[in-house]
N, C-alpha and C positions, 0 to 999 in steps of 0.2 A: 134088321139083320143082327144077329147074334154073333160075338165077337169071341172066340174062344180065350185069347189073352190078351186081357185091356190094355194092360200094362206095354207089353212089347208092341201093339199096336200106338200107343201116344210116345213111345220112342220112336217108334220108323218114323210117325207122321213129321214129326221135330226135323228127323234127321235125313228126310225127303227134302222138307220145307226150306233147312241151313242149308243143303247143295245146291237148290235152286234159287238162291239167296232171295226167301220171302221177308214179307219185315213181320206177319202175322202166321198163324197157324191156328185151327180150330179144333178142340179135344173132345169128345163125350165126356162129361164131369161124374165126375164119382171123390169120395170121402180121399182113398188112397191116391187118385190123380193129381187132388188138391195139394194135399200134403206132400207128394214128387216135386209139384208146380213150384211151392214155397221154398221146399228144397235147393232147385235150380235156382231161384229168384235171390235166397240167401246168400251161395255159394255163387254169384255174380255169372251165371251161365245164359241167364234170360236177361232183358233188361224189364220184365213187367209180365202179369197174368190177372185176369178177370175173367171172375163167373158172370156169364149171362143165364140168367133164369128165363126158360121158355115154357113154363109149364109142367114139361114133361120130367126130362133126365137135365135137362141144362146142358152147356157148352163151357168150354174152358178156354179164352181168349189171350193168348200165350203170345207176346212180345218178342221174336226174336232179338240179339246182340251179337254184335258186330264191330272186329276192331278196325283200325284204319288200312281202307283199300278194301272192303267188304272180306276180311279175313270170316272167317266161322270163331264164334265164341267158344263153342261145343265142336272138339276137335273127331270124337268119338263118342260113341254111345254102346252097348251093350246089354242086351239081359242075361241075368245070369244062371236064375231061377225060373223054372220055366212049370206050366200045369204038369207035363209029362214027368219032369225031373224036380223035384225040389231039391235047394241047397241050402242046407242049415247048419250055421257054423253057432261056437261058442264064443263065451268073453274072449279065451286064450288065440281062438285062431280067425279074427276079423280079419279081412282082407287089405294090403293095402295097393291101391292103386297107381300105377308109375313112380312106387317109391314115395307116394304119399304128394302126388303132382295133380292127380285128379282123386276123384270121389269114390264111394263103393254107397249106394245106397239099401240101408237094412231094417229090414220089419222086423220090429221088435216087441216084444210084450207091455214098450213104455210108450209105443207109439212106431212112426216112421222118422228115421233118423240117418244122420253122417253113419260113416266110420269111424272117425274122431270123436260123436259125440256120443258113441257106443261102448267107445273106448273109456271116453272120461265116468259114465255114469255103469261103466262094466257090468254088461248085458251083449247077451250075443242075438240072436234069430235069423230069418231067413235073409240072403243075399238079393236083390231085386235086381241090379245092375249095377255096372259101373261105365261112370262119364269119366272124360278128360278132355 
């Protein structure tokens, strides 16, 4: 089955998975997933993620996190950029989310990165989502 956006589908699957308080989730793997996965993993949203290599595309084995009383780690999730619409900001107008409480994650020409660390290394690109 062919997935028109990857991307907003390994958000929902997340943010299916945290409603129904799974402790795993499983992703189609790709380069950009990976680098989301690290993302969340850095920025303490996930408590862990592993690629399973099956031959084909591989799988991406996403650890959900969970504070005390099975709270949700990941309050919200978002995309922001979407295939129909793209949204591409500059260094000067990076997004900040809840007042700088949650994330904005941005494809950049340095790679996939924060807001923050878009900000420090001043480079803009496109908007992918924002978590909190």
């Amino acid at each position: 089955m062919h997935i028109t956006d990857p991307v907003a589908d390994m958000l929902t699957r997340i943010r299916n998975a945290s409603s129904a308080k799974h402790d795993t989730v499983d992703v189609p793997a790709s380069n950009l997933k990976k680098s989301i996965a690290q993302i969340l993993l850095d920025e303490g949203y996930i408590k862990n993620f592993q690629v399973v290599e099956d031959g084909i595309q591989g799988m991406i084995h996403i650890t959900l996190k969970y504070n005390t009383g099975k709270q949700k780690a990941i309050t919200g999730l978002r995309r922001v950029s979407k295939p129909g619409l793209r949204v591409y900001v500059g260094k000067e107008e990076l997004p900040r989310v809840l007042r700088g409480l949650g994330i904005a994650i941005i494809s950049t020409s340095k790679g996939v990165m924060t807001d923050k660390a878009a900000r420090k290394l001043n480079v803009g690109g496109e908007v992918l989502a924002f978590i909190w």
